[in-house]
LUMTOR-983467 format. One line per field, with one value per atom (N, C-alpha, C): chain; residue in three letters; x, y, z. Coordinates in steps of 0.001 Angstrom, whole numbers, plus 500000, padded with zeros to 6 digits. Each point is the difference from the previous one (the first is absolute). Layout:
lovo = [A|...] .
gudo = [Ala|...] .
u = [X|...] .
v = [Y|...] .
w = [Z|...] .
% end
This chain:
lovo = [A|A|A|A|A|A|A|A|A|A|A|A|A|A|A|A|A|A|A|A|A|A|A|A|A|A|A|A|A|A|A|A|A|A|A|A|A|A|A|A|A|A|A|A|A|A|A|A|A|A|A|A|A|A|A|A|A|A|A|A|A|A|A|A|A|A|A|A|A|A|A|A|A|A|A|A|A|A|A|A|A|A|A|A|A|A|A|A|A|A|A|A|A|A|A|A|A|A|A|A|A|A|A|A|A|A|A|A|A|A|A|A|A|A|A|A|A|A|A|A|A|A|A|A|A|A|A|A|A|A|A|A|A|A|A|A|A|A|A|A|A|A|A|A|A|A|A|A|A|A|A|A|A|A|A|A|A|A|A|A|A|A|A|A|A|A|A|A|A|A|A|A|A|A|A|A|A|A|A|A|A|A|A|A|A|A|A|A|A|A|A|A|A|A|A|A|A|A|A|A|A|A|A|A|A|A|A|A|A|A|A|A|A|A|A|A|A|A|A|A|A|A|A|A|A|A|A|A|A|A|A|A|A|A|A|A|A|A|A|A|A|A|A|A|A|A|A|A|A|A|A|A|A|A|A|A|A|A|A|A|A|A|A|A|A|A|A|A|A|A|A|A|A|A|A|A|A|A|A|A|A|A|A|A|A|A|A|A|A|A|A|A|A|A|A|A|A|A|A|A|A|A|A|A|A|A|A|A|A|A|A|A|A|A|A|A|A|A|A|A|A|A|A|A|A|A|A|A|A|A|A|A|A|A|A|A|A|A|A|A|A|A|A|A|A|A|A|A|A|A|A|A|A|A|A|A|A|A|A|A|A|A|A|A|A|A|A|A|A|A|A|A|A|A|A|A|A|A|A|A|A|A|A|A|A|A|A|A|A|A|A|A|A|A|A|A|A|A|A|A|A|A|A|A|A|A|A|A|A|A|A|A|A|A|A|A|A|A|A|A|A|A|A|A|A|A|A|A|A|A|A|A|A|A|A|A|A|A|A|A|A|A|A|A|A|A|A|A|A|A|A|A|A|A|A|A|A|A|A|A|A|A|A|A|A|A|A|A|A|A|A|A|A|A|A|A|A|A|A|A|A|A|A|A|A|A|A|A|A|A|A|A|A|A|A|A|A|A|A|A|A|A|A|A|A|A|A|A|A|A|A|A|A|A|A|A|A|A|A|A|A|A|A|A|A|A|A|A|A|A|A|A|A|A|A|A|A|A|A|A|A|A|A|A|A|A|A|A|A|A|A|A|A|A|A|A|A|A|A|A|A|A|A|A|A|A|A|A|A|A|A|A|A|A|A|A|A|A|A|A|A|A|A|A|A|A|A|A|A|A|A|A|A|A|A|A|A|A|A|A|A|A|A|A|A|A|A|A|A|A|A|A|A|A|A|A|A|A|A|A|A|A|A|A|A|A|A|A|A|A|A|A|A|A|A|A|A|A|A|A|A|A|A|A|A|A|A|A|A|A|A|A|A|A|A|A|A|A|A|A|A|A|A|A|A|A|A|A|A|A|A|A|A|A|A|A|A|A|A|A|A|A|A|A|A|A|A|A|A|A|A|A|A|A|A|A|A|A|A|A|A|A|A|A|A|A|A|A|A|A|A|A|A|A|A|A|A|A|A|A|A|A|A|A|A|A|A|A|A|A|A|A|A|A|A|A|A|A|A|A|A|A|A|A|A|A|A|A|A|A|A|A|A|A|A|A|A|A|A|A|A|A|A|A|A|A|A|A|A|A|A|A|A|A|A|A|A|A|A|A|A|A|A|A|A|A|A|A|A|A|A|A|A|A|A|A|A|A|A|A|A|A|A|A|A|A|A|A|A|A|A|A|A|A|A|A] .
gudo = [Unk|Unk|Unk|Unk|Unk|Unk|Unk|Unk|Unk|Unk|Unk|Unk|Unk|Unk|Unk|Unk|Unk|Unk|Unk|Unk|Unk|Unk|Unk|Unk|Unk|Unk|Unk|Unk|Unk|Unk|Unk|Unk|Unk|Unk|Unk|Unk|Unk|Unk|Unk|Unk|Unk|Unk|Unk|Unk|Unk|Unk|Unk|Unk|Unk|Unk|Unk|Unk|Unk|Unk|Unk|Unk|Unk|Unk|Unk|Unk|Unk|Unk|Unk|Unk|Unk|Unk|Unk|Unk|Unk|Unk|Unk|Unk|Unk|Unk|Unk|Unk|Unk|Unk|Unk|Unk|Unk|Unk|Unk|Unk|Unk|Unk|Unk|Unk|Unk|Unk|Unk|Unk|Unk|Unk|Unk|Unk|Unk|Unk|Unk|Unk|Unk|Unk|Unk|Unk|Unk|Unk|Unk|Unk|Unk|Unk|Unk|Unk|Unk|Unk|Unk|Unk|Unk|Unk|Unk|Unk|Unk|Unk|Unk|Unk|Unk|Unk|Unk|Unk|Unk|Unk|Unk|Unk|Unk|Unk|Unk|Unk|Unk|Unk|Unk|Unk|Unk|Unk|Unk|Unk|Unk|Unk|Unk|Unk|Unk|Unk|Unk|Unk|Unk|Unk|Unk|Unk|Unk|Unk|Unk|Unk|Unk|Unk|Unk|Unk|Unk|Unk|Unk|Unk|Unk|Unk|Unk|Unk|Unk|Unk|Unk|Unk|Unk|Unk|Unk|Unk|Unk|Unk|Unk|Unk|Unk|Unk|Unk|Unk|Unk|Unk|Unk|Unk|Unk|Unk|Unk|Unk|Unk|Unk|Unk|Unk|Unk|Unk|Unk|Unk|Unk|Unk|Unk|Unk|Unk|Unk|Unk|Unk|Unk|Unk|Unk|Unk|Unk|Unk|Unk|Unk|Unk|Unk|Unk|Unk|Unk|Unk|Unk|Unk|Unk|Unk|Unk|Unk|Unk|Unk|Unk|Unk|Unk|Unk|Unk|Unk|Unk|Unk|Unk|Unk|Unk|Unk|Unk|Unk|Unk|Unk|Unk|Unk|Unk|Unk|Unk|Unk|Unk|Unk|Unk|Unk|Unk|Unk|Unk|Unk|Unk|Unk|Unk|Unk|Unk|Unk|Unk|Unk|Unk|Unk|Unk|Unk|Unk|Unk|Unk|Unk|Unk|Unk|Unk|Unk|Unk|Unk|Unk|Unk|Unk|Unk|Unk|Unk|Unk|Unk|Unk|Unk|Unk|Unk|Unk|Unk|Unk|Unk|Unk|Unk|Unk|Unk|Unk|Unk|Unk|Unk|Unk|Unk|Unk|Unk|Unk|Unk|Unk|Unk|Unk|Unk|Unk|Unk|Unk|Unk|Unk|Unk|Unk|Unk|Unk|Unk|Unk|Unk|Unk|Unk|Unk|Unk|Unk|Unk|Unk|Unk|Unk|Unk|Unk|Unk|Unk|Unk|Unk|Unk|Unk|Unk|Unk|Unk|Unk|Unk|Unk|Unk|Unk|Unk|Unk|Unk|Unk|Unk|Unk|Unk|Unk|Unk|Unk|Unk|Unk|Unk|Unk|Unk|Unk|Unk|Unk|Unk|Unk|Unk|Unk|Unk|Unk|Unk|Unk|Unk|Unk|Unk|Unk|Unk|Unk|Unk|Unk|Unk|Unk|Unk|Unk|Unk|Unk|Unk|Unk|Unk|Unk|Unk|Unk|Unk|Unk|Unk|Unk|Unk|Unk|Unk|Unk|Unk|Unk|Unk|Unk|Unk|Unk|Unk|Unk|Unk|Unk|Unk|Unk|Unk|Unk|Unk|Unk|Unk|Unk|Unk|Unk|Unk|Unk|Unk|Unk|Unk|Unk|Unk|Unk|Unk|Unk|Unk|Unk|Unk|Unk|Unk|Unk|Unk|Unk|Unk|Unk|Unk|Unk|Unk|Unk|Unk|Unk|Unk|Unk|Unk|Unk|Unk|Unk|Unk|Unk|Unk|Unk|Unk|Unk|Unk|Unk|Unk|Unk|Unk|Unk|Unk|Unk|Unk|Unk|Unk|Unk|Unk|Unk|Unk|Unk|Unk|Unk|Unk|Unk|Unk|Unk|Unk|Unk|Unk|Unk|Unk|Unk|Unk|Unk|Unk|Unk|Unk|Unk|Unk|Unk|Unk|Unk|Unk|Unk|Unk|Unk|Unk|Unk|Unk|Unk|Unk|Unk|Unk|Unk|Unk|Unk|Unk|Unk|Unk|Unk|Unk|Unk|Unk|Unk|Unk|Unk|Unk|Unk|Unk|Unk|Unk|Unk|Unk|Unk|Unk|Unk|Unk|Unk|Unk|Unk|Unk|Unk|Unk|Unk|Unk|Unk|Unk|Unk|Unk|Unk|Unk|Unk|Unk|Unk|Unk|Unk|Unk|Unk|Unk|Unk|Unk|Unk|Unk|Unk|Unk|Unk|Unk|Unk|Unk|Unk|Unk|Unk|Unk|Unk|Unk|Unk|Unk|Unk|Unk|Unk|Unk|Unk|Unk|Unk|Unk|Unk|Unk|Unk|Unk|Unk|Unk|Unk|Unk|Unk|Unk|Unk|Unk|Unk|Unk|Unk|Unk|Unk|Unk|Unk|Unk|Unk|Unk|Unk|Unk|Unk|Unk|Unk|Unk|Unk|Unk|Unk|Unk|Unk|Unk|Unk|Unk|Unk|Unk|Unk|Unk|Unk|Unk|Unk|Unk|Unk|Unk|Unk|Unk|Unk|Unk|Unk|Unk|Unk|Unk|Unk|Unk|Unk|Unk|Unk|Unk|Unk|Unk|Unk|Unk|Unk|Unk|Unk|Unk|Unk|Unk|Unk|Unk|Unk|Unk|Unk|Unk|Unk|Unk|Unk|Unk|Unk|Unk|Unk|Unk|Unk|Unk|Unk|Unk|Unk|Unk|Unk|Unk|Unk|Unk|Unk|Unk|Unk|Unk|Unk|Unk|Unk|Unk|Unk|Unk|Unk|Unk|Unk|Unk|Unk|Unk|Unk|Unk|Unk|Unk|Unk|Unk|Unk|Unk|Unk|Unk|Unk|Unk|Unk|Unk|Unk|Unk|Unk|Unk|Unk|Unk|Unk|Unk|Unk|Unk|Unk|Unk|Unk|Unk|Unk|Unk|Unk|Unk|Unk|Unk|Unk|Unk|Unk|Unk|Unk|Unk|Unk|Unk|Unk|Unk|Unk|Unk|Unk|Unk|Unk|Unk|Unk|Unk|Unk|Unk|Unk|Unk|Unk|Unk|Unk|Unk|Unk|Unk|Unk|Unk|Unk|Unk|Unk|Unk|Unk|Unk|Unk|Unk|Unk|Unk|Unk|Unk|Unk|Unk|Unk|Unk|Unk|Unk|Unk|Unk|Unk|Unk|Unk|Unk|Unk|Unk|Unk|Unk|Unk|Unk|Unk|Unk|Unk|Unk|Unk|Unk|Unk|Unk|Unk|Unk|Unk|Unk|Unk|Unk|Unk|Unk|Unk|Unk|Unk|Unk|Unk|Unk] .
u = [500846|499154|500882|499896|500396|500440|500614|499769|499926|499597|499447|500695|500026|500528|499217|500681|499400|499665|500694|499912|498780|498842|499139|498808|499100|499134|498858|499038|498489|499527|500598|499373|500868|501318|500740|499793|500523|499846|500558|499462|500940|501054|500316|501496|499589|500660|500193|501088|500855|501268|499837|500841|500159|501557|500554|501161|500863|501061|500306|501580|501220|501511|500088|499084|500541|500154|498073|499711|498971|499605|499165|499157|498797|498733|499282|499599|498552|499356|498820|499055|499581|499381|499736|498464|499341|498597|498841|499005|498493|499340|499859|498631|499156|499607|498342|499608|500607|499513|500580|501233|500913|501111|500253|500423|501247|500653|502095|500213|500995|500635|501381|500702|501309|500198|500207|501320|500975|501073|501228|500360|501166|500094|501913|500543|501582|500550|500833|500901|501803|499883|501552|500636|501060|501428|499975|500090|500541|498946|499691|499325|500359|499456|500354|499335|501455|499736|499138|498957|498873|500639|501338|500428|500616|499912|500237|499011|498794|499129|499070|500333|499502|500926|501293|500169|500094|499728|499634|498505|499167|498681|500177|500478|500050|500796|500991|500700|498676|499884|498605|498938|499103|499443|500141|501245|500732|500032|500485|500596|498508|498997|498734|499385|500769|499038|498528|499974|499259|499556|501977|500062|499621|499612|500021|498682|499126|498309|499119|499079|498926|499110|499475|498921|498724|498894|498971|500381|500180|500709|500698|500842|500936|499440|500246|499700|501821|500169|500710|499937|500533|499914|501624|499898|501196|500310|500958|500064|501152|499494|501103|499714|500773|499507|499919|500044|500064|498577|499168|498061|499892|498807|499192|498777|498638|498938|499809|498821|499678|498730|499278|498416|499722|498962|499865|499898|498933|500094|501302|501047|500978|500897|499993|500745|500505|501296|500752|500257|499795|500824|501613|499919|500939|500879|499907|500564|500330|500181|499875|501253|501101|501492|499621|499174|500198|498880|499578|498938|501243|501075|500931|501160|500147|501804|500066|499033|500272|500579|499507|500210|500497|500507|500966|500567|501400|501444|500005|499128|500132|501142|500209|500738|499852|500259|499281|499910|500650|499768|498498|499890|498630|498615|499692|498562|498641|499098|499058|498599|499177|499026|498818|499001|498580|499326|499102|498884|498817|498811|498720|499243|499411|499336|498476|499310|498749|499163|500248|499123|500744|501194|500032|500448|499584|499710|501300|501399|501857|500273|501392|500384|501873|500359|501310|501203|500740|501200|501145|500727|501395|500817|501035|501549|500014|499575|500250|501397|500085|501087|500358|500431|499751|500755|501325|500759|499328|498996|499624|498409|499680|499432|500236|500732|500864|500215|500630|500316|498687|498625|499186|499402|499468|499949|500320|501264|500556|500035|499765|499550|498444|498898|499146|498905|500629|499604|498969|499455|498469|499617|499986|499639|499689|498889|499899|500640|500383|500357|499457|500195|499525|500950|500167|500916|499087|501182|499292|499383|499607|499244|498572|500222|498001|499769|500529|499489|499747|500697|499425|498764|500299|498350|499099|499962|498802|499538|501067|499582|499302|500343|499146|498782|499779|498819|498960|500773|499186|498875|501287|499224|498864|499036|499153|499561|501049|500239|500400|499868|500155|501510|501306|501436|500049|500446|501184|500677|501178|501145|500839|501015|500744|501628|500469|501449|500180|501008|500129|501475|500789|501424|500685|501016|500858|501482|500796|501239|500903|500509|500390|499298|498565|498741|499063|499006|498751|499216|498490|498937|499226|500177|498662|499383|498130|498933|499074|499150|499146|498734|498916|498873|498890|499411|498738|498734|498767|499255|499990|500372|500588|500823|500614|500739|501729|500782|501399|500563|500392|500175|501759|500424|501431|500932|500922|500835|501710|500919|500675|501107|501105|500761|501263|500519|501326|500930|500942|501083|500635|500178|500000|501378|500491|501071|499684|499594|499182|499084|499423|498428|499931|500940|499891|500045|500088|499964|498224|499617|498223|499414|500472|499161|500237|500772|500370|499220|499526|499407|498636|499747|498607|499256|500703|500045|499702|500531|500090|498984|499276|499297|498330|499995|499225|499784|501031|499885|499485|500612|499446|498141|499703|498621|498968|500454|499224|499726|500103|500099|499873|500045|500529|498927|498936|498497|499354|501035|499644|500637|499524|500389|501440|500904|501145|499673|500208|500125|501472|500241|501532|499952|500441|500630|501707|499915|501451|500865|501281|501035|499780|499341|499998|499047|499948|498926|499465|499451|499064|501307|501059|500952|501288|500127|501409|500712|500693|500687|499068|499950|499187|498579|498983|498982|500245|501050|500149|500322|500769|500747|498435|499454|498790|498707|500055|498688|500147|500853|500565|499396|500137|499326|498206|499898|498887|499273|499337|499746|498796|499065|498826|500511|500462|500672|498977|500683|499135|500857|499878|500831|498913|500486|498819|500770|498948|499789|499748|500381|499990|498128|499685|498552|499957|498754|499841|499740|501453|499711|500894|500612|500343|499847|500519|499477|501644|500565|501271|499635|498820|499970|501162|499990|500822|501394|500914|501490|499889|499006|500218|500839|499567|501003|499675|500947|499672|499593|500934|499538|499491|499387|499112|500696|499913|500028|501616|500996|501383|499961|498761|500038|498803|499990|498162|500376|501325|500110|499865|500705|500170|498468|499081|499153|498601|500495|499134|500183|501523|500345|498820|499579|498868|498887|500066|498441|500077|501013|500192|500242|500241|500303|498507|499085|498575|499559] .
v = [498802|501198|501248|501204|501049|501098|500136|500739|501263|501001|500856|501427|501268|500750|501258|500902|501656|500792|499290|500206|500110|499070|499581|500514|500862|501404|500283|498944|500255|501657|500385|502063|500475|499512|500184|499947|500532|499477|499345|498931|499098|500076|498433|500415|499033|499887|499365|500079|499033|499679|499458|500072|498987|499968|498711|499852|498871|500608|498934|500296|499119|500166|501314|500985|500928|501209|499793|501427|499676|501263|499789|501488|499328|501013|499747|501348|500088|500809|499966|501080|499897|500768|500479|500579|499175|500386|499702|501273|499596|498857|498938|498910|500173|501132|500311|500325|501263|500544|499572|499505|499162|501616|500994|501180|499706|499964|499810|501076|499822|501651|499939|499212|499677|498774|500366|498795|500425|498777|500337|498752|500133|498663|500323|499283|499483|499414|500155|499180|499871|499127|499288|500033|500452|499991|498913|498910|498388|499340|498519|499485|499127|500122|499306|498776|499230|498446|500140|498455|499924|499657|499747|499698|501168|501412|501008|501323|499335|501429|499993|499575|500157|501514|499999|501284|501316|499547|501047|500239|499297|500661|500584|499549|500758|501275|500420|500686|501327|499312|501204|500566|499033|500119|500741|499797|501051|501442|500153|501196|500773|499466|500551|499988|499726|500451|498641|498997|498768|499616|499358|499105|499991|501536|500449|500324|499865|500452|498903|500251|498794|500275|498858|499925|498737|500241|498746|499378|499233|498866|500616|498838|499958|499112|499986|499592|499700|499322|499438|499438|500484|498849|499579|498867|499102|499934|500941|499595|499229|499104|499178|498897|499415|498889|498581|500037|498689|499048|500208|499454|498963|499546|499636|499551|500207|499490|498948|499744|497906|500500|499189|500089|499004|500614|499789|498446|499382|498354|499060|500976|499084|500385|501127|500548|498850|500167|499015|500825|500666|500583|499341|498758|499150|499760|500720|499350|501351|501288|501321|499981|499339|500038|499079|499216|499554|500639|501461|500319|501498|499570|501236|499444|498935|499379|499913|500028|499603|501587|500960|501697|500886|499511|500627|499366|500651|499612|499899|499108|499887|499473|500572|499446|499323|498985|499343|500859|500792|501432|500626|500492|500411|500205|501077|499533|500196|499616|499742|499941|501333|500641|499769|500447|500436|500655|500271|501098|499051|500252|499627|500787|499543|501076|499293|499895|499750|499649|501713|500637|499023|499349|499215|498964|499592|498515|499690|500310|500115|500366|499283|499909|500756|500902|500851|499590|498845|499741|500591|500968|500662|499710|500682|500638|501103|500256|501435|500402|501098|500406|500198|498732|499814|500586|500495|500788|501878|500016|501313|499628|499111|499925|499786|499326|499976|501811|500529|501110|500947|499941|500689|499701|498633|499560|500619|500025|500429|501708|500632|501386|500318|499443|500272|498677|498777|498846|499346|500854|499193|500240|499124|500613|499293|500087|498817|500614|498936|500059|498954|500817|498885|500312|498985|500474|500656|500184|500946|499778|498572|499511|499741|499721|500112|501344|500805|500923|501167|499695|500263|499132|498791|498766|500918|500313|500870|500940|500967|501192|499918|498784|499663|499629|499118|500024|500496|501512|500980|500873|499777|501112|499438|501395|499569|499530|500104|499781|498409|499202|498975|499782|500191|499601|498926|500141|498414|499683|501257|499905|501528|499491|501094|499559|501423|499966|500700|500186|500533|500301|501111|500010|500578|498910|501087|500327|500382|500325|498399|499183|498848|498855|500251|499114|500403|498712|500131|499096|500080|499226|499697|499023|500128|499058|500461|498887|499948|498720|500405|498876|500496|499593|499656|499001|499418|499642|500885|499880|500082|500875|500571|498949|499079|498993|500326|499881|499976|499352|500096|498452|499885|501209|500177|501466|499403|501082|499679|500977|500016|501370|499639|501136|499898|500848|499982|501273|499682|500888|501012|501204|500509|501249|500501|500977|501364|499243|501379|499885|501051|499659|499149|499100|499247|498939|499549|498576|500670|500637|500579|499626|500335|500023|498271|499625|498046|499514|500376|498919|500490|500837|501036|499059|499885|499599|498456|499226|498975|499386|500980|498987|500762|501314|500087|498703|499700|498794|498662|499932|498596|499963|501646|499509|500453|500192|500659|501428|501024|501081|501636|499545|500880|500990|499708|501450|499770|499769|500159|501449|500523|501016|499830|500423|500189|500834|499624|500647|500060|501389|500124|501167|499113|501025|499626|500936|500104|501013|499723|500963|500109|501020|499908|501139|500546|501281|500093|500356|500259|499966|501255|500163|499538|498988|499541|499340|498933|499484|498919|498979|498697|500307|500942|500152|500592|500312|500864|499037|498790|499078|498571|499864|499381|500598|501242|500256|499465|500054|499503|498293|499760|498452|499694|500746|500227|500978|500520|501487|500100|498685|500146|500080|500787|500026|500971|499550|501217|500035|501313|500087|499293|499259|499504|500767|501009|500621|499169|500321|499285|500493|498653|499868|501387|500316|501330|499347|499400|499426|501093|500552|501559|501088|501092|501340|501344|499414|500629|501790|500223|501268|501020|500496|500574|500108|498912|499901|500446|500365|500220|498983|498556|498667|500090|500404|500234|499032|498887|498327|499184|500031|499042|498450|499720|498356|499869|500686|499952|499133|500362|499744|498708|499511|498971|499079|499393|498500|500829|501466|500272|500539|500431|500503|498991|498892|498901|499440|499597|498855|500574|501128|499999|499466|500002|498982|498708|499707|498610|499468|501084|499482|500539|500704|500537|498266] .
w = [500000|500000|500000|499063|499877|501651|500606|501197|499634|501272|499438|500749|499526|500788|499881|500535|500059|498487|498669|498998|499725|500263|499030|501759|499036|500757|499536|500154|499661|499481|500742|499450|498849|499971|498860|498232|499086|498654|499716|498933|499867|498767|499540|499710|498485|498726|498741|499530|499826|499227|498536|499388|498613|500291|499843|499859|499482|499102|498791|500034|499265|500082|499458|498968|499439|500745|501296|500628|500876|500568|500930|499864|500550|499714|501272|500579|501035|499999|500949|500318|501019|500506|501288|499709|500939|499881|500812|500140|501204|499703|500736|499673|500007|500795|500034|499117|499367|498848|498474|500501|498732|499027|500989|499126|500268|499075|499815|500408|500693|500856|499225|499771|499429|499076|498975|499224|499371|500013|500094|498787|499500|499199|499861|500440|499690|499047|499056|499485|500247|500361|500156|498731|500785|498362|499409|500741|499014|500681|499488|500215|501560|501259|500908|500134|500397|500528|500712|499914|501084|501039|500573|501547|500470|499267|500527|499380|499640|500094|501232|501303|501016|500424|500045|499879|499134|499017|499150|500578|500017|500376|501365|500905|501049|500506|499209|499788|499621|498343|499555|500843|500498|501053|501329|500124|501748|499425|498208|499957|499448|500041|499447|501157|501349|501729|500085|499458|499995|500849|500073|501158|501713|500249|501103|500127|499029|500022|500795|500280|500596|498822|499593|498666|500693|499691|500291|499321|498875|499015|499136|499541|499319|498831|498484|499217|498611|499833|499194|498671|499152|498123|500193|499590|499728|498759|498924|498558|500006|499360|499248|499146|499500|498723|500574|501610|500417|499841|499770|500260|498756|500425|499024|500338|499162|500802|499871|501066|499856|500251|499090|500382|501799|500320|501217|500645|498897|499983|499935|499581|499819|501094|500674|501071|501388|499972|501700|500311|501243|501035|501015|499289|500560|498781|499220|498020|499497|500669|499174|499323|500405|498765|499384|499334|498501|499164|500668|499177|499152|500727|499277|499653|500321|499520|498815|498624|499137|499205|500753|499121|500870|501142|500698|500934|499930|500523|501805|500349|501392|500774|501346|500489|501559|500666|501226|501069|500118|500861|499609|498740|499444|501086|500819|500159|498610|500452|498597|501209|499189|500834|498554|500804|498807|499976|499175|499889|499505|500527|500053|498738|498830|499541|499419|501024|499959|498826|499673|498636|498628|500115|498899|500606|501054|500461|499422|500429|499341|501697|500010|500864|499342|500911|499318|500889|499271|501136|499871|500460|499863|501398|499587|500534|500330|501783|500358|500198|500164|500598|501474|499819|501903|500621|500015|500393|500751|498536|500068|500865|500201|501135|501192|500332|501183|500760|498547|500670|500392|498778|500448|501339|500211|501435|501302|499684|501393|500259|498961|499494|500425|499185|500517|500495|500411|500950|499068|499426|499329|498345|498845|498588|499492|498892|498799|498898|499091|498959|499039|498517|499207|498498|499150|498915|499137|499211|499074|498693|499486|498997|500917|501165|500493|500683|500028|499668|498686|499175|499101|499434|500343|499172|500851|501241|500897|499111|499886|499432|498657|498888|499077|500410|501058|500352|500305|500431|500310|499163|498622|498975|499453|499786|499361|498622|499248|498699|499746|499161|500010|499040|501365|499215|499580|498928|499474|499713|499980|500115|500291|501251|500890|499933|500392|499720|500889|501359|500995|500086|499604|500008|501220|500289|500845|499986|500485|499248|500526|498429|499933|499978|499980|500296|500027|499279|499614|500249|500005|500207|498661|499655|499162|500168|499990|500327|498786|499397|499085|500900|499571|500730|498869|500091|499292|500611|499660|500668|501628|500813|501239|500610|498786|501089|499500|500963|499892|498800|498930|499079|499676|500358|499874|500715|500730|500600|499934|500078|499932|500530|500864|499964|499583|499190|499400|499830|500092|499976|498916|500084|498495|500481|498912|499876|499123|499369|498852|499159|499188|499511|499327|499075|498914|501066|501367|500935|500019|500654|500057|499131|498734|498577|499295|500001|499916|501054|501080|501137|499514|500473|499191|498627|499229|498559|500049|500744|500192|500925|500953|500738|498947|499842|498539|498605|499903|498981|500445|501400|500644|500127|500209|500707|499075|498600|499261|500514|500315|500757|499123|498443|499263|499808|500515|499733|502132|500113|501752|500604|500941|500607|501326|499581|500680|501521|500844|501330|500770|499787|500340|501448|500308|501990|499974|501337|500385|498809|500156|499645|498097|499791|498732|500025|498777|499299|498710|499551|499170|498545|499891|499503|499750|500696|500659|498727|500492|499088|499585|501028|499683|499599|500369|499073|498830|499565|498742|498774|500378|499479|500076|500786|500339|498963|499641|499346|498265|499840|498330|500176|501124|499926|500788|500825|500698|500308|499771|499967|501055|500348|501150|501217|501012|500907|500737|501524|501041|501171|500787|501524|500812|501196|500827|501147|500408|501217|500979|501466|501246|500179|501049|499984|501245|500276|500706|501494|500356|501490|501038|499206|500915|499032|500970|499593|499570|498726|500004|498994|499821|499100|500670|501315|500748|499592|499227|499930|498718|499186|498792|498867|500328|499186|498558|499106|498616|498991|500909|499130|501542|500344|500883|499872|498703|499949|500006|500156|500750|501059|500539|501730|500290|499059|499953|500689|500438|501125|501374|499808|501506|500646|498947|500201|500164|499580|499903|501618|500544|500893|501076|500837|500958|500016|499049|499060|500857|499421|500021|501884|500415|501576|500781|498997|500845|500594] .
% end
């Protein structure tokens, strides 16, 4: 059981992370009313090892006055390419490393955690960063977390539009999910360097699913102008930004691209 300390303060606001080897992102925000008072988003020079971005995040965190706040909860996204889902019928809680040994590089140290996701009756088994929990723990005693492919499947769930296929970028990594008839039918996260790795994976899971008069749903690090939609429209041209669902209240920060921020803005959701 999590112990608990002076950190974590029923009257307090609470707290949202996203955090991945490249950077780190939060906010700071009322539950009652759900209004963001602060976000902040980091990037690291080089890409840090997962057995030492417990101090890189905590480092960020101390020097942004965090670590020293009392918040009612704490909320967490775990990015990384470690997951994969299992539909729920087939789910072991006693078996969760052979639902990943075959597509990632485990090692017997490894812990291997999950995510529950009801709404598609999928069960999400990953690789936290246990290190960087450890350290949040003892920081603020008490948090959920969840990675960052079920919370984005949430946030599809949310909309009212009927997606069927999303692309979620972040710097060195990506999500992509395509959905049939509101069911999960394919996901994937992979690793990229520059737009022509975006636009080949893009291209490719387009060809696999028949996809070519379907609507593109693109979040995270990317714009309207950029490189990879610019190089992307010569092949696809139905594309859309997917805005974070209206489960807080950020008009106040003035966020110019919203869907920058759609895992970090999503993860409260997911811990209501």
């Amino acid at each position: 059981m999590p112990k608990t300390n002076n950190h974590i303060n029923a009257k307090a606001p609470a707290l949202s992370m996203l955090i991945h080897q490249h950077g780190l992102s939060f906010l700071v925000y009322n539950p009652a009313d759900g209004v963001v008072s602060a976000l902040k988003h980091h990037v690291f020079e080089n890409e840090i090892p997962a057995d030492q971005l417990h101090e890189e995040v905590k480092n960020t965190l101390k020097e942004a006055d965090i670590l020293d706040r009392s918040f009612s909860k704490v909320s967490v996204c775990v990015s990384n390419a470690l997951s994969a889902f299992v539909p729920s019928p087939m789910f072991d809680g006693t078996q969760m490393d052979s639902f990943l040994e075959h597509h990632v590089d485990l090692r017997p140290s490894d812990f291997i955690t999950h995510d529950k996701l009801d709404f598609l009756e999928t069960v999400n088994v990953y690789v936290p960063f246990v290190n960087v929990n450890n350290m949040l723990l003892d920081a603020f005693g008490q948090f959920s977390y969840f990675h960052a492919s079920s919370v984005l499947a949430n946030a599809i769930a949310k909309k009212t539009e009927k997606l069927t296929w999303a692309l979620h970028i972040e710097t060195g990594l990506a999500y992509s999910m395509v959905y049939k008839k509101n069911q999960l039918v394919f996901y994937n996260a992979f690793s990229w360097d520059n737009e022509q790795d975006l636009l080949y994976y893009t291209l490719a899971v387009r060809k696999s699913h028949k996809l070519s008069k379907s609507t593109l749903w693109i979040s995270g690090k990317t714009s309207n102008d950029d490189a990879f939609q610019k190089l992307l429209y010569d092949y696809h041209e139905n594309t859309e930004l997917m805005r974070p669902n209206p489960h807080l209240k950020y008009n106040n920060l003035n966020l110019l691209h919203p869907h920058h921020h759609l895992l970090l803005l999503e993860t409260p959701a997911c811990a209501s």
